[in-house]
C-alpha positions in Angstrom: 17.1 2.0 0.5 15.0 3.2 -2.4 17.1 4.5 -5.4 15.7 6.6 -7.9 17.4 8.2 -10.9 16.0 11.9 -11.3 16.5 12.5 -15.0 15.9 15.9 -17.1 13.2 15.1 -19.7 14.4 14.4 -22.9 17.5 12.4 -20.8 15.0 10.2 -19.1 12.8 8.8 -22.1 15.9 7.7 -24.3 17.5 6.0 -20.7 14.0 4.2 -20.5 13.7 3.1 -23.7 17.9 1.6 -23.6 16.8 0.2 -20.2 13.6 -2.1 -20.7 12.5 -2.9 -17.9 12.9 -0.3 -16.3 9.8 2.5 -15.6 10.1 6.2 -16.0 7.4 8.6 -14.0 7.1 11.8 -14.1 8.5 14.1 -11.5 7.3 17.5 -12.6 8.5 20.2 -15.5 11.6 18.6 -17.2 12.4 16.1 -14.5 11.5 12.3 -14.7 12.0 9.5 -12.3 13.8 6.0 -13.9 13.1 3.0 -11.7 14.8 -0.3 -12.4 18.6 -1.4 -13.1 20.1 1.6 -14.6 23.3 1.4 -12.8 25.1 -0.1 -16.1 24.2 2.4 -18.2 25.8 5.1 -16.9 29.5 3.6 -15.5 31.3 5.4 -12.9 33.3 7.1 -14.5 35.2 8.4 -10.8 34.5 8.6 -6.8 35.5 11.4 -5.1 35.5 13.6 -2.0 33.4 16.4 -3.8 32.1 16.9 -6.9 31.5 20.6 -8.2 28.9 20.6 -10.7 29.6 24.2 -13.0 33.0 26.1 -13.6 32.0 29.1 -13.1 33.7 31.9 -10.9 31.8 30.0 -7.6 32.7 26.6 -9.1 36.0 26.7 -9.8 36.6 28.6 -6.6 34.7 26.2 -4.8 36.7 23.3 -6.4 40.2 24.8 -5.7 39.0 25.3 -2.2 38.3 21.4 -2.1 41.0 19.8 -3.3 43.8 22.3 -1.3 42.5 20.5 1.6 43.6 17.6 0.4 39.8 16.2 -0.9 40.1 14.1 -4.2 37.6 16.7 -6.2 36.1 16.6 -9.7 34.5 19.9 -11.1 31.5 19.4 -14.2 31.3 22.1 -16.9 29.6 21.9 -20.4 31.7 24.0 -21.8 35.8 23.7 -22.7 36.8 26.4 -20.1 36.6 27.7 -17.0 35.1 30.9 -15.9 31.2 31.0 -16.5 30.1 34.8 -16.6 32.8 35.9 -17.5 34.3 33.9 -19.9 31.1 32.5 -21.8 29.1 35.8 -21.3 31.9 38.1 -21.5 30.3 40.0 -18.6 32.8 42.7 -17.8 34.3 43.5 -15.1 34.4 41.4 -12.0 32.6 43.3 -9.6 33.3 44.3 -6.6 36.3 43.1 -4.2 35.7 46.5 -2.1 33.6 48.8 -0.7 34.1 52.7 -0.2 37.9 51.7 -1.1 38.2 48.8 1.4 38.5 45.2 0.4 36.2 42.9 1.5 36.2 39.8 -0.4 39.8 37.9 0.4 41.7 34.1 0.0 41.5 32.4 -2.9 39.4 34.2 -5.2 41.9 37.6 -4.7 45.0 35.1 -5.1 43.2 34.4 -8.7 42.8 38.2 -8.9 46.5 38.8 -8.1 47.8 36.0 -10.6 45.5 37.1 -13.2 47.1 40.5 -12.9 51.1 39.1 -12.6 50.1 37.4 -16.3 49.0 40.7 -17.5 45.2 40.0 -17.8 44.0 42.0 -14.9 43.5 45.3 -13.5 41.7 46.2 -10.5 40.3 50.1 -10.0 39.9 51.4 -6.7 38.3 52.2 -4.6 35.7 50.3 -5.8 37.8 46.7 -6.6 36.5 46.4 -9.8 38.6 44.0 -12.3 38.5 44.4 -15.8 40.3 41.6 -17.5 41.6 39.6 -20.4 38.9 36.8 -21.1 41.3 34.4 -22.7 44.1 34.8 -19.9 41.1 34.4 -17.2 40.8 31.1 -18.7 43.8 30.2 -18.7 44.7 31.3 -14.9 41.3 29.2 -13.5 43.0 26.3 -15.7 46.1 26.7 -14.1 44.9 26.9 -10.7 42.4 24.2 -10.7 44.6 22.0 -12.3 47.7 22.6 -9.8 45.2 22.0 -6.8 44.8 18.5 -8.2 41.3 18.8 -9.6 40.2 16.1 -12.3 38.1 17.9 -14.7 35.1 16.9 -16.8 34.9 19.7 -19.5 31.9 19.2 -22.8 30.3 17.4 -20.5 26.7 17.8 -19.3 24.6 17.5 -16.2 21.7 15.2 -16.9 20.9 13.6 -13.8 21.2 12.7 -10.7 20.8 9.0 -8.4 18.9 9.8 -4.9 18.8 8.0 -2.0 16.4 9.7 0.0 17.6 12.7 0.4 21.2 12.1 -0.4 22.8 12.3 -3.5 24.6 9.5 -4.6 25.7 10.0 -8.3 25.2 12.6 -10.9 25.2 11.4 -14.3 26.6 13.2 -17.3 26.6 13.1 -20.9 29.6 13.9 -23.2 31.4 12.0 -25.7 32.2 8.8 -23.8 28.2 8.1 -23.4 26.9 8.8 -20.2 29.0 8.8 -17.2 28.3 8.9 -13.6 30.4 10.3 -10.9 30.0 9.3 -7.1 30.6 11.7 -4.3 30.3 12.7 -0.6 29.5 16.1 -1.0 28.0 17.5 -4.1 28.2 21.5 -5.1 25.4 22.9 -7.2 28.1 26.1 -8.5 25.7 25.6 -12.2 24.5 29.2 -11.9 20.7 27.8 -12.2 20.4 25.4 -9.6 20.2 22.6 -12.0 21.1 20.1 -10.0 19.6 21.1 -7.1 16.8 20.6 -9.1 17.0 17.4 -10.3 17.1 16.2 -6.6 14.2 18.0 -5.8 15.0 21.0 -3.6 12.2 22.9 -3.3 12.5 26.4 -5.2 11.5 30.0 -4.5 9.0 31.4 -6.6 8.3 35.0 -8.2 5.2 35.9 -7.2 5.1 38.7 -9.7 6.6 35.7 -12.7 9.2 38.6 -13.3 12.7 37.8 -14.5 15.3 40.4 -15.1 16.9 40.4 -18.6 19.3 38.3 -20.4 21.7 40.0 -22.0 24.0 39.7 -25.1 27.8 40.4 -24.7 30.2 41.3 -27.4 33.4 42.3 -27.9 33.7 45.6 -30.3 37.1 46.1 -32.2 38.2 48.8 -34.2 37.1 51.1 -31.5 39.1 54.3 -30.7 39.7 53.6 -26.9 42.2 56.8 -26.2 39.2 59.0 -27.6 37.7 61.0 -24.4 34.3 59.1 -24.4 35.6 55.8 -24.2 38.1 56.9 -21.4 35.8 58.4 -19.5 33.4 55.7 -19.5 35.4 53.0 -20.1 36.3 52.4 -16.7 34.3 51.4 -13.5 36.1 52.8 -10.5 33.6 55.0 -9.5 35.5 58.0 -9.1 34.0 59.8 -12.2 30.3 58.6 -10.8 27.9 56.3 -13.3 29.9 53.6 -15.2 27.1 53.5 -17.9 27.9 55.6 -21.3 25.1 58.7 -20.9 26.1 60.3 -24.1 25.1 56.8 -25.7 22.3 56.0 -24.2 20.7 60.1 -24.4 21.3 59.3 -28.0 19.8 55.8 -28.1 16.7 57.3 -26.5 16.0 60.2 -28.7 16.3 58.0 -31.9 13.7 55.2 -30.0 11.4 58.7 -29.3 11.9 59.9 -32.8 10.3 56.9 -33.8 13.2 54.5 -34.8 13.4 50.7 -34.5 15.3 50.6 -31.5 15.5 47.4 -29.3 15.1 47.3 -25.5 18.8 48.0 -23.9 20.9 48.6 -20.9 23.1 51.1 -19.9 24.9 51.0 -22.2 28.3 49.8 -20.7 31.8 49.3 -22.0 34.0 47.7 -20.2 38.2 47.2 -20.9 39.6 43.7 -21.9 42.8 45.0 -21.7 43.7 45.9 -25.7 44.3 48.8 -26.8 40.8 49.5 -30.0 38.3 46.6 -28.3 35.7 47.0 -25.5 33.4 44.8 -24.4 29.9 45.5 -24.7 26.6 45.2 -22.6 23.5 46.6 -24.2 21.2 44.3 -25.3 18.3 43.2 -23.3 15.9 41.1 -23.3 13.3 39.3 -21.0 13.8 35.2 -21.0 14.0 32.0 -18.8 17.4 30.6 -18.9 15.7 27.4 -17.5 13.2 26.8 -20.5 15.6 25.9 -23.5 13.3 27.2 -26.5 12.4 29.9 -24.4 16.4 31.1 -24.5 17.4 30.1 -27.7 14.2 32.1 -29.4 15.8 35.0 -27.0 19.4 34.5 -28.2 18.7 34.6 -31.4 16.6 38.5 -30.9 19.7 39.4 -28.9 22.0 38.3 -31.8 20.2 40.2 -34.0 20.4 43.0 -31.8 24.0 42.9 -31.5 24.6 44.1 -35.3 21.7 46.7 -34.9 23.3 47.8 -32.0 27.0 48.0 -33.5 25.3 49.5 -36.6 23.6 52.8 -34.6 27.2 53.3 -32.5 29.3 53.3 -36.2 26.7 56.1 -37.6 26.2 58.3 -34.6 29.4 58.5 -32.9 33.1 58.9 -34.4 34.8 56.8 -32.0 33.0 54.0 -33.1 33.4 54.5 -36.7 35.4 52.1 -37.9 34.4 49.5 -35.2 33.6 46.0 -35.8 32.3 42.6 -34.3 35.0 40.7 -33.6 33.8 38.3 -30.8 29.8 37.5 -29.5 29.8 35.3 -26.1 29.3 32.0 -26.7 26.0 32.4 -24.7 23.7 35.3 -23.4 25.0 36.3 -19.9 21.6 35.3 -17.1 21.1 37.5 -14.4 18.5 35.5 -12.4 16.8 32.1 -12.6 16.2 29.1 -10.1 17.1 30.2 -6.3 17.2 27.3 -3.4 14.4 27.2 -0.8 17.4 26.9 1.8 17.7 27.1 5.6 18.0 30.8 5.6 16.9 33.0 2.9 18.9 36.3 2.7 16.4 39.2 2.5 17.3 42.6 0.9 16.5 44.3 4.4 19.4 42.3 5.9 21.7 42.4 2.9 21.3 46.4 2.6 22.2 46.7 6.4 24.7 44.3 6.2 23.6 42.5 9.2 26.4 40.2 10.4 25.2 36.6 11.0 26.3 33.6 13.4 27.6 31.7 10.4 28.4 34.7 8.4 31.1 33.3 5.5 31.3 35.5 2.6 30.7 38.9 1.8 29.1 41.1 -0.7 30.0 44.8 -2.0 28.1 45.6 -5.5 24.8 47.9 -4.8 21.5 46.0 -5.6 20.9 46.3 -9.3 17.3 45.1 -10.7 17.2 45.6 -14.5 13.9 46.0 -15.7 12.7 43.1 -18.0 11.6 45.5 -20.6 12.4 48.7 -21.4 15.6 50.4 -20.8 14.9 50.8 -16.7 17.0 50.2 -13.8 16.7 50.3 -9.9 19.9 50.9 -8.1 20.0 51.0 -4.1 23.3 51.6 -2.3 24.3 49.3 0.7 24.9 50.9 3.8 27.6 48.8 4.3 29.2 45.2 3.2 26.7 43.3 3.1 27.6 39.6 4.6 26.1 36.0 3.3 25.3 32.9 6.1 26.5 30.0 5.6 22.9 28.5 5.8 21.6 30.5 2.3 23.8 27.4 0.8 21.9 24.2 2.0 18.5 23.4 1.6 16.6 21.1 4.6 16.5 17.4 4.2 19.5 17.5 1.8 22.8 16.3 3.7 25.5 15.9 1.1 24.1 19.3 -1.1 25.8 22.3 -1.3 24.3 25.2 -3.2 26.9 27.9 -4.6 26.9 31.3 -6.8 23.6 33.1 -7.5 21.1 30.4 -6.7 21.9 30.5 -3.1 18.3 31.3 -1.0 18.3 34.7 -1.3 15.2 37.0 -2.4 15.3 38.9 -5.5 16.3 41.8 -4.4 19.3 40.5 -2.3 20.3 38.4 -5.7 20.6 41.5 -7.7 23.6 42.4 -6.0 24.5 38.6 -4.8 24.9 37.7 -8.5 28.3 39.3 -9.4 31.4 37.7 -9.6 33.3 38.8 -6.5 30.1 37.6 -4.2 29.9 34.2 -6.1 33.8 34.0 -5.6 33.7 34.3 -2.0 30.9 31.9 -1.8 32.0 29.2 -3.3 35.3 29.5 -1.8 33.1 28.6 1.5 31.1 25.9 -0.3 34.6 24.0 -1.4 35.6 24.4 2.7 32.1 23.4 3.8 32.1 20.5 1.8 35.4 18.7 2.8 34.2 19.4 6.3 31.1 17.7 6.3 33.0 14.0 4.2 35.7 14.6 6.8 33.7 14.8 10.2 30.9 11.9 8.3 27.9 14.3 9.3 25.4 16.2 6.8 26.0 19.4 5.4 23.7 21.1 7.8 25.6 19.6 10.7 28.9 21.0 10.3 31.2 23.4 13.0 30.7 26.9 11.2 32.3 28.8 13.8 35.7 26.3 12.8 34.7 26.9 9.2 34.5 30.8 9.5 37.6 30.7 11.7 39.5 28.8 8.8 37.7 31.1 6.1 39.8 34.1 8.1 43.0 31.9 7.9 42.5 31.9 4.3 42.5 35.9 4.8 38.4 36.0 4.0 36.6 38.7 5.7 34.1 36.9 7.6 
C-alpha cells in the first residue's frame, strides 16, 4: 500500500530537508506530499481506539463519548485547555439547549451543563436554554470530565499532518515540545472547528460561490461595569423573554456617532453576555471580515480587532454611565470564527431542510438557535426563525471514500445558511457526542465509517437521553 505523508506547508519543507532522501510534492494551497522513510521522524507517540483532533465543545464531547464506551481515546488541542469557543473566544453564552421552552439537546453535553452549574459556573435561562457561564470553571469541568472518562490528552500541541493510506488515515502527526509526534488510530475525529485535518487528507471542500465569509470577531471581557444598572439587566441576559438579546440603546448610539461622521469600526449587535460576576460582562462587538484558514490573513485581522477592542471600550466609558468606570480586564486568547472549511460529505444539510426541521433516517443530533448570517461588513444581520428543531444526519459527518474519518462541530456538510445556526455550541455538543459513539462503532464492528448500524447508534444516542 502506498503511504504518503500529507503535510501543511511550512511543516513539509523543514520534514524534507531532515529527511534526505525523501521527496516533497505539492498537493495544493498549504498541503504538501513527503514521500520516502519518514516514519522515524515523527515516533508514535500512542495507538488508540480514536483520536479527537480539537477540544472544543464537539471535541471534547466527542472524546468523552469515546472513551465511556470503553475505547482507549486521545483528544489533540493547541491550546492548554479545553473548551474552544468558549473558552479561547470567550463567545458567550452557549446557545441553545431548547426551543420554544423545550429541551432538545440531551446526554452528555447537558450532564456538562448540569455539573458546570452544581460548581457554580453555569446558568441556563429558559425557555430558550441558553447558558451563560464562568470561562475558567468551564475549563475546569471539560478537564474534569475528559480526564475521569480516561482520555489521554495532548494539550500545546499542533496538528501538522497526517499519514494516508489510500483513503484511510493512519497517523496524524503533531508538533509540541517533544518534537514531532505521531499518534495512530482506528477512527479519527476532525472536532478542529476548520476542518483541518480533513484537509490534510484530502476531503474535498464546499466552496462559496459568492467568496463570502461572515466576520471574525473579537471577544473581551469588560470589568468595572455596573451590572445591577437597568441597561445591563435588561440586556444582559439571553432568555428571550424580553425579545432581542442585542444592546439597542448601544448600538442606536454607535450608529448615530458612525453617521455623524466619527471613526467608528464595523460591529455587531452589540451583545453582553454574564460570566457570572457581579461588575464584568463579556463583550461581542467587533467585527471584521477574515479567513481563519489563511494565517497572515487572521493575524493582520486580529490585530484591527485588537485595536478595535480599546476603541470600542473607549466610546461605551464616554457615552454611557454604566460603563464609566469600566475597564479591559481580559481579551480571548484568539478571535472567535464563525465559518471556514465545511466537508463535501455524504449528505449536505440544506437550510430548506434545517428550517423545517425535516427528520432524517439517521437523524443524531439536534439544532435549536435561529439561522444567523452576520454580514462581513457593516453592522448587518439576517435572522430567520426555525419552524421547528431542526435535526442533523448522521451522514453530514463523513465524507465518501474516507472510512476511518469523522467530521464534527461546524465543518460538518452543511450549506451556509444551515451553518449559521449549526455553529453554536449546543449543536456542536450534540454532534460530537454522536461522532465519539459513531466512532467506537465503526473500530468495534472493523467496517468504515460509512458502514456503520445508525439505527443501533440513534437507538443508543436516546439511551444516553439525546433527542434523536
Amino acid at each position: 500500500m502506498d503511504r504518503r505523508l500529507f503535510l501543511k506547508g511550512s511543516a513539509a519543507g523543514a520534514l524534507a530537508l531532515a529527511l534526505a532522501p525523501a521527496k516533497l510534492h505539492s498537493a495544493g494551497p498549504g498541503r504538501a506530499t513527503l514521500t520516502g522513510d519518514f516514519s522515524k521522524a515523527a515516533p508514535e507517540a500512542g495507538q488508540y481506539d480514536v483520536v479527537v483532533c480539537g477540544g472544543g465543545p464537539s471535541g471534547f464531547i466527542a472524546a468523552i463519548a469515546a472513551a465511556r464506551q470503553g475505547a482507549k481515546t486521545a483528544i489533540i488541542e493547541r491550546y492548554g485547555f479545553l473548551g474552544g469557543m468558549a473558552t479561547m473566544g470567550y463567545v458567550a453564552p452557549i446557545s441553545e439547549f431548547a426551543f420554544a421552552g423545550e429541551r432538545v439537546i440531551g446526554g452528555i453535553p447537558w450532564e456538562f451543563v448540569q455539573r458546570l452549574e452544581s460548581m457554580g459556573g453555569a446558568f441556563v435561562e429558559w425557555p430558550k436554554g441558553n447558558v451563560d457561564f464562568d470561562i475558567e470553571l468551564y475549563k475546569l469541568c471539560a478537564q474534569r470530565m475528559v480526564l475521569e472518562a480516561g482520555v489521554d490528552l495532548y494539550m500545546h500541541s499542533s496538528l501538522i499532518g497526517c499519514e494516508m493510506e489510500g483513503g484511510s488515515v493512519r497517523r496524524v502527526v503533531i508538533q509540541n515540545k517533544n518534537g514531532l509526534e505521531s499518534l495512530r488510530a482506528g477512527v479519527f475525529i476532525d472536532a478542529t472547528g476548520d476542518g483541518d485535518l480533513a484537509q490534510l487528507a484530502g476531503v474535498p471542500m464546499q466552496s462559496n460561490s459568492d467568496g463570502e465569509l461572515q466576520p471574525s470577531s473579537f471577544c473581551f471581557v469588560l470589568s468595572g461595569v455596573d451590572t445591577d444598572s437597568a441597561l445591563l439587566t435588561r440586556y444582559m441576559y439571553h432568555s428571550g423573554r424580553r425579545g432581542s438579546s442585542e444592546c439597542k440603546p448601544v448600538r442606536e448610539k454607535l450608529l448615530a456617532l458612525k453617521a455623524a461622521g466619527a471613526p467608528i469600526p464595523d460591529f455587531g449587535g452589540p451583545w453582553f453576555n454574564s460570566v457570572m460576576h457581579r461588575g464584568s460582562v463579556a463583550v461581542n462587538i467587533t467585527r471584521t471580515a477574515t479567513d481563519s484558514t489563511d494565517n497572515r490573513n487572521f493575524t493582520q485581522a486580529e490585530c484591527r480587532l485588537r485595536e478595535d477592542i480599546f476603541t470600542f471600550t473607549g466610546l461605551l466609558r464616554k457615552h454611557f454611565k454604566e460603563f464609566a468606570g469600566c475597564y479591559v480586564s481580559s481579551c480571548a486568547p484568539q478571535a472567535g470564527i464563525r465559518e471556514s472549511r465545511r466537508i463535501l460529505g455524504v449528505h449536505t444539510v440544506t437550510a430548506e431542510e434545517y428550517v423545517a426541521g425535516e427528520h432524517y433516517p439517521d437523524s443524531i443530533s439536534r439544532g435549536a438557535h435561529q439561522i444567523d448570517m452576520h454580514s462581513s461588513k457593516g453592522s448587518g444581520q439576517v435572522l430567520i426563525k426555525l419552524k421547528q428543531a431542526a435535526y442533523v444526519p448522521y451522514r453530514a459527518l463523513i465524507a465518501p471514500g474516507f472510512p476511518n474519518l469523522i467530521v464534527s462541530g461546524r465543518c460538518i456538510s452543511a450549506d451556509r445558511k444551515a451553518l449559521a445556526s449549526l455553529r453554536v455550541q449546543a449543536s456542536c455538543m450534540g454532534i460530537g457526542q454522536a461522532a465519539g459513539l459513531a466512532a467506537v462503532r465503526s473500530v468495534r464492528q472493523g467496517c468504515a465509517v460509512q458502514d456503520i448500524d445508525t439505527a443501533a447508534l440513534t437507538a443508543q444516542l436516546r439511551e444516553l437521553g439525546a433527542f434523536v
